[in-house]
TORNUNU-646289 format. One record per residue (C-alpha): residue number from 1; residue in three letters; x, y, z. Coordinates in steps of 0.2 Angstrom, whole numbers, always signed. Example, Ala and Ser with C-alpha at 12.3 -4.5 7.8 and 13.67 -1.06 7.14 Angstrom:
<rs>
nr_rest_X_Y_Z
1_ALA_+62_-22_+39
2_SER_+68_-5_+36
</rs>
This chain:
<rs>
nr_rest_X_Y_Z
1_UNK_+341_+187_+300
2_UNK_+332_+172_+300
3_UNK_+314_+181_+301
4_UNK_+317_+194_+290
5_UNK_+320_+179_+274
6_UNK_+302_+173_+279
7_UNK_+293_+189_+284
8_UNK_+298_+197_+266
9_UNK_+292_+180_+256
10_UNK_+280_+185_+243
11_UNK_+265_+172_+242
12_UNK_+274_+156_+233
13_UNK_+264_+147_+216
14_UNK_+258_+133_+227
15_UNK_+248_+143_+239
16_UNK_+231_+135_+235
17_UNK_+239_+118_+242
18_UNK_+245_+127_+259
19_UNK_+231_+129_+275
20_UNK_+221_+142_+271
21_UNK_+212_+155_+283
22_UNK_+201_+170_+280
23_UNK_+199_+185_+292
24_UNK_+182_+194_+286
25_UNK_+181_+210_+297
26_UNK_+163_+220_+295
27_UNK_+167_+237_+295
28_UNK_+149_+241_+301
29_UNK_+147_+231_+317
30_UNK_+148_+238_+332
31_UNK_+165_+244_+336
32_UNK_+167_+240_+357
33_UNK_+182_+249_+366
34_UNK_+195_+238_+376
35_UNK_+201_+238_+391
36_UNK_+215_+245_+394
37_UNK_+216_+233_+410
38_UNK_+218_+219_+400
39_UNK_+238_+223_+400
40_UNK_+240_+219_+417
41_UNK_+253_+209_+429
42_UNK_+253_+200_+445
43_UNK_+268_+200_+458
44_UNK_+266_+187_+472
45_UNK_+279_+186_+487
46_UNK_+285_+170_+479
47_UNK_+302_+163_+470
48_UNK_+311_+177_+467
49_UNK_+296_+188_+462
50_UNK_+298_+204_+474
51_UNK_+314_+198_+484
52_UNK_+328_+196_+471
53_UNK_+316_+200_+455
54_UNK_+306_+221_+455
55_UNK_+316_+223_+474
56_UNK_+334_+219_+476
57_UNK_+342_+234_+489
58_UNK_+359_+235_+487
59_UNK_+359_+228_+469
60_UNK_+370_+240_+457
61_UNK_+354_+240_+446
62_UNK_+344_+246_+461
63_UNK_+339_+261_+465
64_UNK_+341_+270_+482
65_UNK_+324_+263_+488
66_UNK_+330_+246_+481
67_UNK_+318_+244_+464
68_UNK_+327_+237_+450
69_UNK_+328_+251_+437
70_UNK_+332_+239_+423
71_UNK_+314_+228_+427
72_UNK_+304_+241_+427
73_UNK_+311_+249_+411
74_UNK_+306_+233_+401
75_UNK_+289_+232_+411
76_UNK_+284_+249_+404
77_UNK_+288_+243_+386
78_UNK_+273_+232_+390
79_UNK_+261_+248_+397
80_UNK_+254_+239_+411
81_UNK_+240_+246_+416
82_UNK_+241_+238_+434
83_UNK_+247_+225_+445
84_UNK_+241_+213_+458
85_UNK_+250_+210_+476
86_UNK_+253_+203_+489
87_UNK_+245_+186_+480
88_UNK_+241_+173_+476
89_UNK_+239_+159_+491
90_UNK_+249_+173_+498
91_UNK_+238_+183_+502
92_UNK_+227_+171_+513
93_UNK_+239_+172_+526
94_UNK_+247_+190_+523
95_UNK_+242_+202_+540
96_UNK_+245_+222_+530
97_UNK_+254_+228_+547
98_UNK_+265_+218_+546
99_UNK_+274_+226_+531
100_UNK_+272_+244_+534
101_UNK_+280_+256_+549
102_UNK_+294_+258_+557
103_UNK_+290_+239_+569
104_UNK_+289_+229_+555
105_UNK_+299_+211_+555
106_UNK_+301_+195_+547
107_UNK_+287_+183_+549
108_UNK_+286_+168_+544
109_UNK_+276_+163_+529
110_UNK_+264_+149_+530
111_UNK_+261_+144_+514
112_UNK_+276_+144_+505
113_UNK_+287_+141_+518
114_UNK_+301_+153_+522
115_UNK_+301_+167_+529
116_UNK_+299_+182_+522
117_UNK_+306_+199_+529
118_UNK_+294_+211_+525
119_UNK_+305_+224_+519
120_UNK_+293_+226_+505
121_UNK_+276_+231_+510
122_UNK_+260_+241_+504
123_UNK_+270_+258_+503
124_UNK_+284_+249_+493
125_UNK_+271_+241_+481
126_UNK_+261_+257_+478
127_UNK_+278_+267_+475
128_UNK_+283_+254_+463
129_UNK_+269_+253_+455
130_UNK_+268_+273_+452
131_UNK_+287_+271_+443
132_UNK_+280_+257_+433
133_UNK_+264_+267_+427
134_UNK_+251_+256_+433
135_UNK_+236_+257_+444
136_UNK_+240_+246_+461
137_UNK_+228_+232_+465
138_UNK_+226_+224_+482
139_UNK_+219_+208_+486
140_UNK_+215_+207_+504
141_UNK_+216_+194_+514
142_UNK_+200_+182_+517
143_UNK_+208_+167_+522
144_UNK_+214_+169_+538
145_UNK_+210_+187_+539
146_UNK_+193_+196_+542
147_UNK_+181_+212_+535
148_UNK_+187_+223_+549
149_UNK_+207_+218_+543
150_UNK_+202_+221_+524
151_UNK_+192_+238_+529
152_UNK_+206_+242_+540
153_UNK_+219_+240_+525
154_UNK_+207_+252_+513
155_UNK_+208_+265_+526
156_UNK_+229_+265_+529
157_UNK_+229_+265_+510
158_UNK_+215_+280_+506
159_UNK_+209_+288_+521
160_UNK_+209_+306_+521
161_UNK_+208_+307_+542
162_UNK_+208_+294_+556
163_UNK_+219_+286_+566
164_UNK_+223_+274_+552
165_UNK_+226_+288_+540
166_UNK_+239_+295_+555
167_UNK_+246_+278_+556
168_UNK_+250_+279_+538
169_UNK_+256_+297_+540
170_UNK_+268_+291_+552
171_UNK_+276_+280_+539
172_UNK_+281_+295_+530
173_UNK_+262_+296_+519
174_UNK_+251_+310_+526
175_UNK_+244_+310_+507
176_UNK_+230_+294_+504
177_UNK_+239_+283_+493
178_UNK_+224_+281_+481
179_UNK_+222_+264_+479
180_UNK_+204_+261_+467
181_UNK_+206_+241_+462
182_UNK_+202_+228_+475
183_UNK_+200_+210_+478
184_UNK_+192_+200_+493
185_UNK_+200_+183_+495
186_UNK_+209_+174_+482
187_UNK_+204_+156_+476
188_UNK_+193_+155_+493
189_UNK_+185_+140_+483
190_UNK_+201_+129_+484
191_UNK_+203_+117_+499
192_UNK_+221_+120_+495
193_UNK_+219_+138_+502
194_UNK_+218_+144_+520
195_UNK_+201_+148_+525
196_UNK_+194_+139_+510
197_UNK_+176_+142_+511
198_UNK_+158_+134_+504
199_UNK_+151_+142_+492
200_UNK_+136_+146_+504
201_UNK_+149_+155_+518
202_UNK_+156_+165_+502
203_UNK_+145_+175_+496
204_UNK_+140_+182_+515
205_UNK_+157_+186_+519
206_UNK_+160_+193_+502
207_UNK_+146_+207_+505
208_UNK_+149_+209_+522
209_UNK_+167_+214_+518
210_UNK_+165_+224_+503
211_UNK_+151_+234_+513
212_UNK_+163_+239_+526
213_UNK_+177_+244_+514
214_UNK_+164_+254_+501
215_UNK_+161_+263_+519
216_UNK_+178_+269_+520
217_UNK_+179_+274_+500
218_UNK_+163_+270_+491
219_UNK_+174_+274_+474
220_UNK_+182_+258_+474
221_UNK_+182_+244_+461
222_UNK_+180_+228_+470
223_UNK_+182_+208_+463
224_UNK_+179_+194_+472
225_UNK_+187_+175_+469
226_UNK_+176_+164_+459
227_UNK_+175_+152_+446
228_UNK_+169_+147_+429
229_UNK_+157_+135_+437
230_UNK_+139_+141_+444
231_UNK_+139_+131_+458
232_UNK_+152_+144_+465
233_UNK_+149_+159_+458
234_UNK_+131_+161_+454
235_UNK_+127_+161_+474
236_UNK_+141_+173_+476
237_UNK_+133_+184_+464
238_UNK_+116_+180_+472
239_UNK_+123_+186_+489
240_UNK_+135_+201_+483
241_UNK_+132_+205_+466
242_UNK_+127_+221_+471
243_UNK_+144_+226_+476
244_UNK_+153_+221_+464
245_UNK_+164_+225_+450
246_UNK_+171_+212_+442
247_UNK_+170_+194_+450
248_UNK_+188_+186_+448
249_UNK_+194_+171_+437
250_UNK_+210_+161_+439
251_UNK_+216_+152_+425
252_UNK_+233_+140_+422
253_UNK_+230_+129_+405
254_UNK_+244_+116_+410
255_UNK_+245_+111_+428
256_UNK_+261_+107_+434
257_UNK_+260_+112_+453
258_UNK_+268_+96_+458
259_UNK_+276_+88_+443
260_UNK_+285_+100_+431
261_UNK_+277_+96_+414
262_UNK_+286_+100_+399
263_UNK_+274_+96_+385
264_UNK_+278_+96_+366
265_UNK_+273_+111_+356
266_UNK_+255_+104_+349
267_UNK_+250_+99_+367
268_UNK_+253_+117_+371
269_UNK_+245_+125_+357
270_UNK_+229_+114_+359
271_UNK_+224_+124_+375
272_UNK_+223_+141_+365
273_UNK_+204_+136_+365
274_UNK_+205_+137_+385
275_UNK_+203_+156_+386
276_UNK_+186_+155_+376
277_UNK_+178_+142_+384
278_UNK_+182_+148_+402
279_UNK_+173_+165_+396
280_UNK_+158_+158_+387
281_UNK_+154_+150_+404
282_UNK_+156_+164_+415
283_UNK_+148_+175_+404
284_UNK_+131_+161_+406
285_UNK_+133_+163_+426
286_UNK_+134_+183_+426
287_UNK_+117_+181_+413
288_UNK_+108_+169_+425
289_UNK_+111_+181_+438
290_UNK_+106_+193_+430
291_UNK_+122_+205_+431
292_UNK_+130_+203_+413
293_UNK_+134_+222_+409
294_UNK_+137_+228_+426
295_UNK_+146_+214_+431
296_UNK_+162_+210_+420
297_UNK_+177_+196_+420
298_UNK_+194_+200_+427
299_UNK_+205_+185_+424
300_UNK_+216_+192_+437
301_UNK_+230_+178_+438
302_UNK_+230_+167_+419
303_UNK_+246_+158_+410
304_UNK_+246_+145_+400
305_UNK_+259_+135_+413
306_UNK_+254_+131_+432
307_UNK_+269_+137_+444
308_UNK_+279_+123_+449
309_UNK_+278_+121_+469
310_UNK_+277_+103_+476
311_UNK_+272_+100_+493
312_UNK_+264_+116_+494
313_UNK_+253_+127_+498
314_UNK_+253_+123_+516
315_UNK_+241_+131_+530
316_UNK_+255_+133_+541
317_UNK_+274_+136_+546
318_UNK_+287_+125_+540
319_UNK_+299_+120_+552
320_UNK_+315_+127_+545
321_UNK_+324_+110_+548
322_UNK_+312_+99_+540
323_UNK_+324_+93_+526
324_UNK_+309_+86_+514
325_UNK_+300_+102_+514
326_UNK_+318_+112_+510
327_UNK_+320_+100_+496
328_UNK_+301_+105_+491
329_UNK_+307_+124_+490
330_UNK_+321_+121_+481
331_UNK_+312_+112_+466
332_UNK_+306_+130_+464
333_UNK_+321_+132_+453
334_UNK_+314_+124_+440
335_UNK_+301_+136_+435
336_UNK_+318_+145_+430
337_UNK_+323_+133_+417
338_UNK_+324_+143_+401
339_UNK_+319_+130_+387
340_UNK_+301_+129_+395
341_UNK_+298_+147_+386
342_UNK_+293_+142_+369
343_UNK_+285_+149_+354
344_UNK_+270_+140_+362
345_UNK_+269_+151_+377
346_UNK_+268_+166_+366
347_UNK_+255_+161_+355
348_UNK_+244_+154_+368
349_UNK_+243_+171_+375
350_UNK_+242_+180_+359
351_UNK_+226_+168_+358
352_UNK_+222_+170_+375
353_UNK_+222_+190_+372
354_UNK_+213_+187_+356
355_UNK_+197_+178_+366
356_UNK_+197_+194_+378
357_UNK_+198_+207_+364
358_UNK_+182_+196_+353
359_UNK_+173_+199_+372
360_UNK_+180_+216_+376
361_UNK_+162_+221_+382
362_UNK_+163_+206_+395
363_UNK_+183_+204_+401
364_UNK_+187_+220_+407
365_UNK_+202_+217_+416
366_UNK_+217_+202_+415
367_UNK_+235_+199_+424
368_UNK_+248_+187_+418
369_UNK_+254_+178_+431
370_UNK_+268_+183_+437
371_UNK_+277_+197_+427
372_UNK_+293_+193_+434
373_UNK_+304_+176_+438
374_UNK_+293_+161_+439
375_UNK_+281_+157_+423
376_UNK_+283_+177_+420
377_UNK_+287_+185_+405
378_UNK_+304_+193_+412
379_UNK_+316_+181_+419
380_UNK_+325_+192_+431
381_UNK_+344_+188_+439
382_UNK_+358_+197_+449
383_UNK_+367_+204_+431
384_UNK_+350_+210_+421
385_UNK_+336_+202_+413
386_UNK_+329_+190_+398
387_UNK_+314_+194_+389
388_UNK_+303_+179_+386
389_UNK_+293_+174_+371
390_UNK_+279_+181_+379
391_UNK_+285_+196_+382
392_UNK_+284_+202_+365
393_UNK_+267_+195_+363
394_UNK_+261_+206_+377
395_UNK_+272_+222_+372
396_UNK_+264_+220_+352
397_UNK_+244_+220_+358
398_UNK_+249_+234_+371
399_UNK_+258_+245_+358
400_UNK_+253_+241_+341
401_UNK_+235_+237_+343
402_UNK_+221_+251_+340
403_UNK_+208_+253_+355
404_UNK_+192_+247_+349
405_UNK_+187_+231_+344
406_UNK_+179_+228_+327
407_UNK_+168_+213_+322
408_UNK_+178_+200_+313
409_UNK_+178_+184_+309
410_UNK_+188_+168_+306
411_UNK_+187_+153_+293
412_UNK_+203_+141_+293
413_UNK_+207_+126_+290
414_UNK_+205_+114_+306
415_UNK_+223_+108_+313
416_UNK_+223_+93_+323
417_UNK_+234_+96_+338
418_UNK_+231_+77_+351
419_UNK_+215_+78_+357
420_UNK_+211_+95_+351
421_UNK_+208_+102_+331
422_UNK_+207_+123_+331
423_UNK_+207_+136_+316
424_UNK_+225_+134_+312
425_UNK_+224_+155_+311
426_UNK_+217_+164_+325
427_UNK_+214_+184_+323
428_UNK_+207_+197_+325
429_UNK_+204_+217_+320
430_UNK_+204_+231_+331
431_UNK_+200_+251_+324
432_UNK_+205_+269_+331
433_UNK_+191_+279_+337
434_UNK_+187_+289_+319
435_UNK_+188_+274_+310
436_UNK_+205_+279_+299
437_UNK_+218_+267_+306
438_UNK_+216_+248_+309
439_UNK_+229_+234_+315
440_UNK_+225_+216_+316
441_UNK_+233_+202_+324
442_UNK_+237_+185_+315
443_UNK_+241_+170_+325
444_UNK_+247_+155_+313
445_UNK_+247_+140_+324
446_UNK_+254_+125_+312
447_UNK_+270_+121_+319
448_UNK_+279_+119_+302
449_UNK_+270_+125_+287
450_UNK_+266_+144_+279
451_UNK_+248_+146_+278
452_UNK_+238_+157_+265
453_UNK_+229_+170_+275
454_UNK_+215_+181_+265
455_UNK_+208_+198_+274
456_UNK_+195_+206_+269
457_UNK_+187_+222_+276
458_UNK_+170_+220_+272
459_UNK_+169_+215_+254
460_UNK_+187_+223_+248
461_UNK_+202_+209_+248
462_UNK_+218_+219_+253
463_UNK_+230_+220_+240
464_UNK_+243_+231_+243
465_UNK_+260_+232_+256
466_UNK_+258_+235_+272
467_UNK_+271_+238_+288
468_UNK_+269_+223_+300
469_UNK_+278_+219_+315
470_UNK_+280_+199_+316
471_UNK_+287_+187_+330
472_UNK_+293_+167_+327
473_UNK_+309_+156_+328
474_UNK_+318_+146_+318
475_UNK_+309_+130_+325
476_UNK_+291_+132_+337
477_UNK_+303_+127_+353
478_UNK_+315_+142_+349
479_UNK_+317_+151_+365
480_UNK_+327_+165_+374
481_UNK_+339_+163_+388
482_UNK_+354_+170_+394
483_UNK_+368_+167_+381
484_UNK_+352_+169_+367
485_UNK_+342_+184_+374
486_UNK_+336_+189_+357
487_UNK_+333_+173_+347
488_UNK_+315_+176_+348
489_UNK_+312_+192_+345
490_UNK_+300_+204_+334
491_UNK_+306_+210_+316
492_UNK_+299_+225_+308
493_UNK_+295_+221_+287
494_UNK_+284_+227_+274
495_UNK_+269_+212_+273
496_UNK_+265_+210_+254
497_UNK_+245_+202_+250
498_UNK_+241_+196_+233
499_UNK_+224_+196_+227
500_UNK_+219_+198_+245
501_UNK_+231_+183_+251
502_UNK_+246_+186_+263
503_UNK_+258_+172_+268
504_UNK_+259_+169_+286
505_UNK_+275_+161_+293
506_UNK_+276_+145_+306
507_UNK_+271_+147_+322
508_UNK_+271_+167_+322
509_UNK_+261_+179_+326
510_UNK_+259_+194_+315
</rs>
């Protein structure tokens, strides 16, 4: 194979003249455990994500409770550790009764504009979620719902008695459903959401509603929307903090809600600074307030690409013959085109995981948005699936990583990319628990060339073979679709370093 020629490729006579990078990792620093709830997913009622994508009854892939048996094999390669639902904008308009019991119907769907039939619920996410592996995580509605609604919902979920815990039993769950991570509101900042709020009518609502929910189970781990900017979230921290978890961070690098951008690779790759900055910033707010340590980051819906959906989100019903809002919905479609799903996407989230790893005390918790259809990394159809670039991105720092983070650092050479110049390598080193197993993560960003990579752990320059898994394309667009579901894909070789030196292939991560 393509990969396995350059994976194998000793360190060539000229490689003083290539870009250069250093990984210095200092084997006495602290060494801070990660997360495993940085390997999470998000699911939103939207585009093929639950209806058609994880839930397609009568599909031969299905099984008898209609959850495809092929998606949820492929998402437990990736070990998710949990999964956001309903939303998303979703969410702000999303009543829970409506999806659980024997009376529930289509309704329509304000802001995305269909209808949606409410045959998937909270009893069919929790179930899915247990097949899967992963901890289910709600987040509640704040836009057009209230504190009574979201302490209602954390009853019919964990309740031991009451009448919502009967309710539930009378949907065939007398056990409580055990649901620990929560969200209040999502994107409540955004005038593009319903029930958008100030930041001074946030932070109120935001304590009212955690306190009534922490009545019903004071064992929960709540977030709340906010931002990297202080104007938000420091008066929401000021008002709430003190029921708080996590506050929650969304974060799309390239927006292309109303127009389908389909930057060049180097446009891409020049936002794999994105992550670090967001975090540095948020990290300033939670120390103003006074809450670093207790308070950590969730970046509960990232992706380098925005979701493509003109015309919408809307606040209200669309009329089902309103032909220009149809034609809206329809250009949904291409967030399906395959070619979008470059090398870039996949090394703009191994950097984006890279900058959570190097803050692994702060972020404590992270989704891609979604995990299915859309900008996910499964594209899901009738017949089976397709495994993204991303994909193997996620499923290499969720299998091959060790679980604490060492102190490490980077020197490369600076690679223009437009308007942006990064390391041209990003990495980093993480460590098992007795100190006798490491595994580090090299991202080589240059579209085109090798670059001579040194690692040193402490003052000692590797110089030896060592088993690496490595992930690239025979150009930095290579991607997979449905004829080519493996041209991007990760090889297993033996990584040869030379007087501490290892050569690191185009655009790859390793």
């Amino acid at each position: 194979a393509w990969f396995d020629d350059v994976a194998l490729e000793p360190l060539p006579a000229d490689w003083a003249d290539r870009p250069q990078a250093t990984l210095t990792i200092n084997p006495d620093a602290p060494r801070v455990p990660r997360s495993p709830m940085l390997f999470g997913g998000f699911i939103e009622h939207f585009d093929g994500q639950i209806y058609g994508g994880i839930f397609e009854p009568g599909s031969p892939l299905s099984d008898e409770r209609g959850f495809r048996q092929d998606v949820i094999a492929a998402l437990k390669e990736l070990k998710l550790s949990v999964v956001r639902w309903p939303g998303g904008c979703f969410a702000s308009g999303y009543h829970w009764r409506d999806g659980v019991g024997p009376s529930r119907r289509p309704v329509p769907d304000p802001v995305w504009g269909v209808v949606d039939p409410n045959t998937f619920g909270t009893d069919e996410f929790v179930e899915w979620c247990r097949l899967v592996g992963c901890e289910p995580y709600i987040c509640s509605n704040a836009g057009n719902g209230t504190p009574e609604e979201m302490r209602d919902w954390v009853a019919w979920c964990n309740a031991r008695t009451g009448p919502l815990a009967g309710l539930r039993a009378e949907s065939g769950n007398p056990e409580p459903r055990d649901v620990r991570f929560w969200s209040i509101g999502n994107e409540n900042w955004g005038g593009h959401e319903i029930g958008a709020k100030t930041p001074q009518e946030w932070g109120p609502l935001v304590a009212r509603s955690a306190a009534l929910m922490r009545a019903v189970d004071p064992t929960l781990t709540l977030l709340a929307a906010a931002t990297p900017n202080r104007d938000w979230t420091l008066p929401l921290l000021r008002a709430a903090g003190d029921q708080l978890d996590y506050v929650a961070i969304h974060e799309y690098w390239l927006p292309c809600w109303g127009e389908n951008l389909t930057p060049d690779y180097p446009t891409c790759i020049a936002h794999s600074g994105g992550p670090e900055d967001t975090i540095t910033r948020v990290i300033e707010i939670l120390e103003e307030a006074g809450v670093r340590g207790r308070i950590r980051i969730a970046f509960d819906e990232w992706n380098l690409r925005g979701w493509h959906h003109p015309g919408f989100p809307r606040k209200e019903a669309v009329d089902p013959d309103d032909a220009v809002a149809a034609a809206m919905i329809q250009a949904r479609e291409k967030n399906a085109i395959a070619s979008q799903y470059t090398m870039a996407d996949a090394l703009f989230s191994a950097s984006f995981l890279n900058a959570c790893l190097r803050h692994a005390a702060d972020v404590g918790l992270a989704n891609i948005a979604p995990i299915v259809n859309t900008r996910g990394p499964l594209f899901v159809h009738p017949g089976g699936l397709v495994k993204r670039t991303t994909f193997h991105t996620l499923a290499l720092y969720a299998n091959e990583l060790e679980d604490r983070v060492a102190g490490a650092e980077i020197e490369a050479t600076p690679l223009a990319l437009g308007n942006a110049t990064l390391p041209v390598v990003d990495g980093i080193a993480t460590v098992n628990a007795d100190g006798t197993t490491w595994a580090v993560a090299l991202v080589n960003r240059h579209p085109s060339q090798y670059t001579a990579c040194r690692v040193r752990l402490g003052t000692t320059a590797l110089d030896r073979t060592f088993p690496a898994t490595l992930l690239a394309g025979d150009s930095p667009d290579a991607y997979n679709d449905l004829e080519h579901p493996t041209r991007v894909a990760p090889q297993h070789a033996q990584l040869p370093f030379s007087n501490g030196v290892v050569s690191l292939p185009p655009h790859s991560l390793t």
